[in-house]
Steps between C-alpha positions, in 0.01 A plus 500: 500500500618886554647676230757722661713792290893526683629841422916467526640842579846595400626543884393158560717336214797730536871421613837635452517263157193563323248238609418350832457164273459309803172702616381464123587136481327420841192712361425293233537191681244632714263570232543137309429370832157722530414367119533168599264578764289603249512920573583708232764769485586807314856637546555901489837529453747804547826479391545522149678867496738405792579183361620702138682736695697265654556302134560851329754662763682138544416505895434152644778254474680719313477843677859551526518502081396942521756583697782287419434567163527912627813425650626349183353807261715687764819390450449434170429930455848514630654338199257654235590820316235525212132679668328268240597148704450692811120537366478160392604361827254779648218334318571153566515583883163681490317197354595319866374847684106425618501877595213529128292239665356721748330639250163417271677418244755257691211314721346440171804353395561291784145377505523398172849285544341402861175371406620187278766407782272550777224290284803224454587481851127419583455256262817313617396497855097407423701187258663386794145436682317421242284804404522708157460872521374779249523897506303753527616846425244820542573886413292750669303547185350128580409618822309741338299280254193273651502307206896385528487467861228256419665341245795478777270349751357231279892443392604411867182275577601311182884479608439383818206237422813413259720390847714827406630762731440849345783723523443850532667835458481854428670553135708803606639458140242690373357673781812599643373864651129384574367510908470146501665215715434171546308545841205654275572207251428275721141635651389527076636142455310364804205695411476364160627180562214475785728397793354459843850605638809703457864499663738736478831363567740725652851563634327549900253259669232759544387885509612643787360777725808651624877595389692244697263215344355359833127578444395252264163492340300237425211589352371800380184618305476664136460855675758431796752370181488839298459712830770337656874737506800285436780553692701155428733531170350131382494386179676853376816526280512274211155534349256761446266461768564503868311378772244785485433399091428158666208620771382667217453229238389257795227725571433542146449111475305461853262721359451300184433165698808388525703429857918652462780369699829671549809272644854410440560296176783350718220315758494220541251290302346862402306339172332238703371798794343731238319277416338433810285766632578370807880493537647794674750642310578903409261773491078377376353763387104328441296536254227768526259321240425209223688504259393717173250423233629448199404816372603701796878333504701782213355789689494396825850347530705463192521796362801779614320787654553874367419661833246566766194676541352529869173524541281520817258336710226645314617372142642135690146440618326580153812279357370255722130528410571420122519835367806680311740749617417870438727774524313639735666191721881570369698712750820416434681400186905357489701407189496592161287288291277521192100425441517048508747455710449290814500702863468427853219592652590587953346670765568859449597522903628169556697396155568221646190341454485401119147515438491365129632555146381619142610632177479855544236710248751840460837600511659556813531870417091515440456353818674756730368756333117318517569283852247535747274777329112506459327450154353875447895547611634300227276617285651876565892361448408305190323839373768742628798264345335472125445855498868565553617268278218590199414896587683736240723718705416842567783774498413676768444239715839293429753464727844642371711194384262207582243514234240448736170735578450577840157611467394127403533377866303833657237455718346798423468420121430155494231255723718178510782713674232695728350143602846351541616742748175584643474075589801562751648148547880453518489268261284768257763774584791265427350436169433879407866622601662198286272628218630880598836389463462264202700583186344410142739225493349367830155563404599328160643166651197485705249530281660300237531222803078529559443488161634161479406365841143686523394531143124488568468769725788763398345443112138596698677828640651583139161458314280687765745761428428711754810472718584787284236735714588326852196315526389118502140448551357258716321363265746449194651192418812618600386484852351128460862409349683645770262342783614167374890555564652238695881506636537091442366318184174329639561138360880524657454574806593216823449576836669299729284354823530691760766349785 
């Protein structure tokens, strides 16, 4: 028995109409045929938003209503003196105008009349071969919960030890705005759902190397996948992801244990081949590992990732030895995320190579201004930045219009500065001028954000007290706190084996 997750991009289902309903119809043939064959199958559907458009903007069948009934408003405005039945006329035409569902607020709205027709058409087909279906509907914010996303995974196991086909979708009616598509949908879905494979149907048979679509690949590993520049337009237009969203989330899932297969939805006998590990069909791209221990599965490859922190060989190989990630070991920090969320951890000089993830320990602002500097250094910026938020300032010493005392970041005045600069490290002097140039707005933000990531050790620096006189001593407790800093929450942390 394999239990296989079939992710059903927009591109692949689209025609001038609406609906390819022949592809969809043919699709869940396919996938009663694989049940009765005892496999198990969860569908990721796209759809829903196109499909509303379509029933919204009466295109389809009846796609000439629009603009016949624009001819009709226009010759009607002929005969029409008073403005008010011009407006009335105005407004009736404007309810057949899908120009407003371009935006938020109009996807949401033609999710929300797309989702129970889309959900009707599947049932009617999966009646017609025997199978019952049920739906599944996820929101970014229960990507971002382990304990729904378990809850979802012990749902799908249930539905299809049930003889039910899951149907799945983004609910773009109340995430309308979020960076989420169904490609990542589908990697948290197989994740929690503990499938051994994953297809990702498209509108092209494969990735292609080149822009005339002659060098077909076949295969391709986790690293090649995200390394890999696309030059085909595949699976681009109708949905949110493109082929290059695709490498990514198969990589994402070969990672996690689980093999990723992208194709044609319009292949022949395409549910029966991914199933196989054998067939050749599309572009493999192999599984770099076991699957995920339980424990290991929201981090590692269900939850939506914030950003990226690269790291280097140094910090991979202590990674790699069990220990946790200093910041020391952080040169490079992309995105804008807050202490908890979830990050991608890749080689600083080859980002290609995703080296693990973990929920990160400080804001992403903290962590440029702390990435890849010593302990005694941190120690100095943690010292330097409470005194400029807590010193009273002096008037001499202000700067006109900024409310902020130069004096407080003087070498010559204080020892935290002097051993800052005197360390000479780029990554020291990066940290002194952003200090320099701080505002007390700036220096407020970030030391409100360490306070509430790093409680322990800033609330060390505040009761030593003596920040105020530019000095930490080796031996305070402040300095113990700070030594025991880590960029990635310790029991979060996954690294990936190495392919």
């Amino acid at each position: 028995m394999t239990r296989l997750v079939l992710k059903l991009g927009s591109s692949s289902i689209a025609s001038g109409e609406g609906l390819a309903l022949d592809v969809i119809a043919d699709l869940v043939t396919q996938i009663a045929a694989a049940q009765r064959d005892r496999h198990e199958v969860i569908l990721v559907t796209s759809g829903a938003a196109r499909l509303g458009r379509r029933l919204l903007a009466f295109e389809g069948p009846t796609a000439r209503t629009g603009p016949e009934l624009q001819r009709l408003v226009d010759a009607v405005r002929l005969t029409v003196s008073q403005p008010s039945g011009l407006r009335e006329l105005e407004t009736m035409l404007d309810r057949y105008s899908n120009a407003e569902l371009a935006s938020p607020r109009g996807i949401a709205l033609a999710a929300s009349v797309g989702q129970p027709a889309l959900l009707a058409l599947y049932r009617q087909l999966a009646a017609a071969v025997g199978m019952e279906v049920c739906q599944i509907l996820l929101s970014r914010s229960d990507l971002d919960s382990a304990e729904a996303m378990r809850d979802v995974g012990s749902v799908l196991t249930s539905a299809l030890q049930q003889g039910l086909l899951p149907v799945v979708n983004g609910n773009d009616t109340t995430d309308p705005k979020a960076e989420l598509d169904n490609d990542q949908i589908a990697v948290a879905v197989a994740v929690a759902a503990e499938a051994s494979r994953l297809t990702f149907l498209t509108n092209i048979s494969a990735v292609y190397g080149d822009d005339q679509m002659r060098h077909r690949i076949s295969r391709l590993t986790p690293e090649e996948a995200r390394a890999l520049r696309v030059r085909a337009p595949g699976a681009a237009g109708e949905g949110r992801g493109g082929m290059r969203a695709k490498l990514n989330a198969a990589a994402r899932a070969a990672y996690c244990g689980i093999e990723c297969v992208i194709g044609s939805a319009r292949d022949a006998d395409v549910v029966a081949r991914s199933l196989s590990p054998r067939a050749r069909m599309g572009t493999v791209v192999r599984a770099a590992a076991p699957r995920l221990a339980p424990g290991e599965r929201w981090v590692g490859g269900i939850a939506y990732p914030m950003g990226t922190i690269g790291i280097n060989r140094e910090a991979e190989r202590s990674l790699r030895a069990g220990s946790t990630l200093f910041l020391s070991g952080v040169k490079r920090v992309d995105g804008e995320f807050e202490a908890g969320s979830v990050v991608e951890l890749v080689d600083v000089r080859h980002p290609e190579r995703l080296i693990g993830r973990g929920s990160v320990s400080m804001s992403s602002a903290v962590l440029r201004l702390l990435r890849a500097l010593t302990t005694d250094e941190v120690a100095d910026v943690l010292s330097i930045l409470f005194r400029l938020r807590h010193a009273p300032v002096c008037g001499e010493g202000a700067e006109a219009g900024t409310g902020r005392d130069a004096s407080l970041v003087d070498p010559e005045q204080f020892a935290d500065v002097a051993d800052l600069t005197r360390r000479g490290s780029q990554a020291a002097r990066q940290a002194y001028a952003e200090l320099r140039a701080a505002t007390p707005e700036r220096v407020r933000v970030l030391t409100d954000a360490l306070l509430r990531a790093q409680p322990r050790p800033c609330s060390a620096i505040l009761a030593d007290g003596s920040f105020l006189a530019g000095k930490v001593s080796q031996e305070s407790p402040a300095r113990r706190a700070v030594r025991d800093m880590h960029a990635i929450h310790r029991d979060s942390l996954v690294v990936f084996r190495s392919a």
